[in-house]
C-alpha positions as CSV (number, residue, x, y, z in Angstrom):
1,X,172.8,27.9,58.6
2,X,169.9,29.7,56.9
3,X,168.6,28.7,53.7
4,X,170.0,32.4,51.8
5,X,173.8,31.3,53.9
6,X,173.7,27.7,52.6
7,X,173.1,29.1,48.5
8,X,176.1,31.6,49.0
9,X,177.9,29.1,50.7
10,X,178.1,27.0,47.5
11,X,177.6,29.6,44.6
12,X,181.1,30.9,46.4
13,X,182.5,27.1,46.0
14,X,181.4,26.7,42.3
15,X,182.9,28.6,39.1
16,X,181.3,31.4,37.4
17,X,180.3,29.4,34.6
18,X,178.1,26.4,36.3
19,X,174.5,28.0,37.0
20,X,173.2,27.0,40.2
21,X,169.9,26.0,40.5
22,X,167.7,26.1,43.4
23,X,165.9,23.0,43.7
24,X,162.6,23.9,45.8
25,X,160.0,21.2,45.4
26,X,158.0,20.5,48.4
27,X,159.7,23.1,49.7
28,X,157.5,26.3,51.2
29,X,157.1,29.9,49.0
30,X,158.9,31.5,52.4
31,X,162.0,29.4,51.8
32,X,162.3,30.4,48.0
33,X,162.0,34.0,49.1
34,X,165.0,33.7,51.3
35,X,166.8,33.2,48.8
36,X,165.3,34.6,45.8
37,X,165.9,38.0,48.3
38,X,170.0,37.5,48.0
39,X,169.8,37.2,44.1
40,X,169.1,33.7,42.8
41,X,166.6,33.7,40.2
42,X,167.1,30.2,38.9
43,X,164.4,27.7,40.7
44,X,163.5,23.6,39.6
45,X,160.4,21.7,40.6
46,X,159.5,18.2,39.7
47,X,155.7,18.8,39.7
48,X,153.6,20.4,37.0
49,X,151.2,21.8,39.6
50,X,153.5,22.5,41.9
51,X,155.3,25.0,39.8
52,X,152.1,26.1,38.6
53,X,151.2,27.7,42.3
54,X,154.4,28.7,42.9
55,X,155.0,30.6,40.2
56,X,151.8,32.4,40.8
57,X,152.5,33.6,44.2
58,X,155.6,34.4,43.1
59,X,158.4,37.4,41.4
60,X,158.2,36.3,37.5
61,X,161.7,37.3,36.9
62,X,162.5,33.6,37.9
63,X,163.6,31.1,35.8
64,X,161.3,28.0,36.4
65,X,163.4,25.2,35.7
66,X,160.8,22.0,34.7
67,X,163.2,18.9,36.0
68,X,160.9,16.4,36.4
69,X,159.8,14.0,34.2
70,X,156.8,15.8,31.9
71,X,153.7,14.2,30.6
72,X,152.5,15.4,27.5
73,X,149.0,16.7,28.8
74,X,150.8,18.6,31.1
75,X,153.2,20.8,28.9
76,X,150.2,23.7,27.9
77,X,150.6,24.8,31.5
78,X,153.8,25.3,31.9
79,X,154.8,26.3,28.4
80,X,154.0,30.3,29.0
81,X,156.6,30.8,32.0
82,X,158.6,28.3,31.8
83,X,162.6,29.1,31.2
84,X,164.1,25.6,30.6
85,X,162.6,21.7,30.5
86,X,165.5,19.4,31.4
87,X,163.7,16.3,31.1
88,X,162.9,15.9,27.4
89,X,163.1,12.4,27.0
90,X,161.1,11.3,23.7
91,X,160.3,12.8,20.4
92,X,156.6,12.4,21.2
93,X,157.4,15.0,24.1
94,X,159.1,17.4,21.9
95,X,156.8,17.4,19.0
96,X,154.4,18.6,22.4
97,X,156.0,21.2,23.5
98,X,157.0,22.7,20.5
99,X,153.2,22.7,19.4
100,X,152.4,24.6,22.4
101,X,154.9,26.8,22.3
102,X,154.2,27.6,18.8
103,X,150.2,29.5,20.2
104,X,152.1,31.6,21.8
105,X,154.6,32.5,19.4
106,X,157.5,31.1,21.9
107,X,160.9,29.3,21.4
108,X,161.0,26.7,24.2
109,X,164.5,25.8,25.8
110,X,164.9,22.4,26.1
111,X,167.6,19.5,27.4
112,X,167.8,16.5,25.9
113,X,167.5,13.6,29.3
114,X,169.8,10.5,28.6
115,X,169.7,8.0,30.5
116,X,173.0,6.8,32.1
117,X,171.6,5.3,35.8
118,X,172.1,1.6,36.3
119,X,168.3,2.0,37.7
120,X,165.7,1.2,35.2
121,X,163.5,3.7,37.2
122,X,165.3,6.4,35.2
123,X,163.8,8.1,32.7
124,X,165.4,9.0,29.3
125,X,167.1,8.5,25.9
126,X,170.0,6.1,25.0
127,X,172.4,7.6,22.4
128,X,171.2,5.5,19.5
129,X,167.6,7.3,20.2
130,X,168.8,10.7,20.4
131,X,170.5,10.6,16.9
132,X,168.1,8.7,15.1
133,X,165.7,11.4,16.3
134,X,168.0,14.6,15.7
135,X,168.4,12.6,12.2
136,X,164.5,12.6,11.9
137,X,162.2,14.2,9.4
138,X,160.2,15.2,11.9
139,X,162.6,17.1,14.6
140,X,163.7,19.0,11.4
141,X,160.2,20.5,11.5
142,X,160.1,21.8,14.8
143,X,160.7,25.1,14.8
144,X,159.5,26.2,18.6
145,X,161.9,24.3,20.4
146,X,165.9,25.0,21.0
147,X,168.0,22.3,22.2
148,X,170.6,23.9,24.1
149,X,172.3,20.6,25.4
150,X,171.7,17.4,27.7
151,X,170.6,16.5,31.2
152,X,171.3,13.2,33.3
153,X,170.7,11.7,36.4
154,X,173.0,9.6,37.9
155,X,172.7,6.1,39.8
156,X,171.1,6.7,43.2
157,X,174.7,4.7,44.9
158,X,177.6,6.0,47.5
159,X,179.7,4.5,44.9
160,X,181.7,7.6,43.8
161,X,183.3,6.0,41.0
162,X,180.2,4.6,39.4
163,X,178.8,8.2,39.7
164,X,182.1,9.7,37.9
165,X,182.0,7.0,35.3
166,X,178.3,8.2,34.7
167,X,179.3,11.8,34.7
168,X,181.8,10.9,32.2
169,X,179.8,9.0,29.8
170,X,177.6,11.7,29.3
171,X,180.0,14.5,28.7
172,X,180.9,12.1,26.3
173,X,177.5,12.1,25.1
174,X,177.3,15.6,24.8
175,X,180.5,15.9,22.7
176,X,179.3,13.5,20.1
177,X,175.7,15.1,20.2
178,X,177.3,18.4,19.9
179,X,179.9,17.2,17.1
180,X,177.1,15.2,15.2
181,X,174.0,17.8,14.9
182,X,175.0,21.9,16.6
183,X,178.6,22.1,16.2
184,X,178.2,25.4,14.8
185,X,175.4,25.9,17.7
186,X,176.8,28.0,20.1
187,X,173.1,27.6,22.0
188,X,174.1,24.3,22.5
189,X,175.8,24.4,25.9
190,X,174.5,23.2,28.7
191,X,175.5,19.9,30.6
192,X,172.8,19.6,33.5
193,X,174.3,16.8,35.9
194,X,175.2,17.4,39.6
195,X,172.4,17.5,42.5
196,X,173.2,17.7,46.4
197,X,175.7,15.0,46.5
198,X,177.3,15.1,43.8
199,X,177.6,18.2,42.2
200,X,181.5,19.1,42.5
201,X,182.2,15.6,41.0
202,X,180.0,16.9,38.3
203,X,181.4,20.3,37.7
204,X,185.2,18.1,37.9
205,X,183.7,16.0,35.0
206,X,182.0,19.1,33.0
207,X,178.7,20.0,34.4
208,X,177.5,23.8,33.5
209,X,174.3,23.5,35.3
210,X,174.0,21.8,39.2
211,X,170.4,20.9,40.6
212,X,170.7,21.3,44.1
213,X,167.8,21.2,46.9
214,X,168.6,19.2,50.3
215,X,172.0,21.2,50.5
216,X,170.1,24.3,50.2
217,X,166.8,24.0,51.6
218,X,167.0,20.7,54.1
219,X,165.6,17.5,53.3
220,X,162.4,17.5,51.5
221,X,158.8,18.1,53.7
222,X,156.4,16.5,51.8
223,X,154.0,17.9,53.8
224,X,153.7,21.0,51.9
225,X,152.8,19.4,48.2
C-alpha cells in the first residue's frame, strides 16, 4: 500500500480522540507530501536539523512534533515553529525553552518524558523528579511553557505484557501528575505513548497521542539524513 493508504488505514482503526502522528524522520519530503496531501498535518522528527530542513521546504500549517531527545543548545531553532516538544526530560531543559520562547513572545507546548523502559538507554524523569520539580520555585516562574501532559517510551521487547504494564504505569503517572499539580487544567491532556508496534495496546491503556512511522512510511532509510 502507499504511504497516504497506510495513514487512513490506521486513522480509520483509532478513535477520534487519539491524534495520530506521522513519524517522518529519515524519511524523504516526497513521502510527507503524500500524506500531508490526504489531510494529516501532525509530523514528529527526532533530529533538530532534520526538522529544521524539512520544515523549510515544507506547508507551515504542520504541526512539527519535536520527539527526540532535545539538547539545550538546540531549542532556539526549533522554538519559532515548533507545535509540541514530547521529550522534556529535566528542569534544566524547561527553564531553556521557556527562555527562548519568551524572545518571541510564545507559549511553548510541552510533555513531560518519564521514563518507564527497563533500558537505561531511555531518557527521562522518574515520578519523584517530576514533582519535586512541579513543586519547585523555579517551574513556578516559567511563564512561556504549558505542560499539557506526559510522554513515554516503552521497553524495546515482544513481551506484550511488559509493554502493557509500562503503559499502565504511566497512565498512572499521569493521574497523579494531573491530580497533584493541573487538576483544574483542562490543557493538561495529552498521554503520548504508542509507536508502530504498539500503539492499540496504548490507546487500550489510555494513550491520546500515537507516534507512528515504520507502519506508515516503511522502515527507516537512513540514507536520506
Amino acid at each position: 500500500m502507499s504511504y497516504a493508504q497506510n495513514y487512513t488505514s490506521i486513522l480509520k482503526s483509532i478513535p477520534q480522540k487519539v491524534t495520530l502522528i506521522a513519524v517522518s524522520k529519515t524519511h524523504p519530503i516526497d513521502a510527507i507530501e503524500e500524506v500531508y496531501a490526504i489531510g494529516c498535518r501532525h509530523f514528529g522528527e527526532n533530529k533538530v536539523q532534520e526538522m529544521i530542513q524539512k520544515h523549510a521546504n515544507l506547508p507551515k500549517d504542520i504541526c512539527w512534533h519535536m520527539i527526540g531527545h532535545l539538547q539545550t543548545n538546540k531549542v532556539k531553532s526549533i522554538i519559532p515553529f515548533v507545535h509540541l516538544i514530547h521529550s522534556v526530560d529535566s528542569l534544566k531543559l524547561l527553564s531553556e525553552i521557556n527562555k527562548e520562547a519568551g524572545k518571541i513572545d510564545k507559549t511553548q507546548d510541552c510533555l513531560l518524558q518519564f521514563y518507564i523502559a527497563t533500558e537505561e538507554t531511555k531518557f527521562g524523569f522518574t515520578q519523584n523528579e517530576v514533582f519535586e520539580m512541579l513543586s519547585s520555585e523555579q517551574f513556578a516562574t516559567l511563564k512561556n511553557v504549558r505542560i499539557r501532559g506526559i510522554m513515554g517510551m516503552a521497553s524495546f521487547t515482544e513481551n506484550q505484557e511488559t509493554v502493557k504494564a509500562e503503559f499502565k504505569t504511566l497512565k498512572q503517572l499521569f493521574d497523579e501528575t494531573k491530580k497533584n499539580y493541573f487538576e483544574n487544567n483542562l490543557e493538561f491532556d495529552t498521554i503520548s505513548i504508542g509507536m508502530s508496534g504498539d500503539y492499540k495496546l496504548a490507546i487500550q491503556e489510555g494513550s491520546t497521542m500515537i507516534r507512528v512511522g515504520t507502519t506508515i512510511f516503511g522502515n527507516r532509510n537512513y540514507a536520506n539524513i
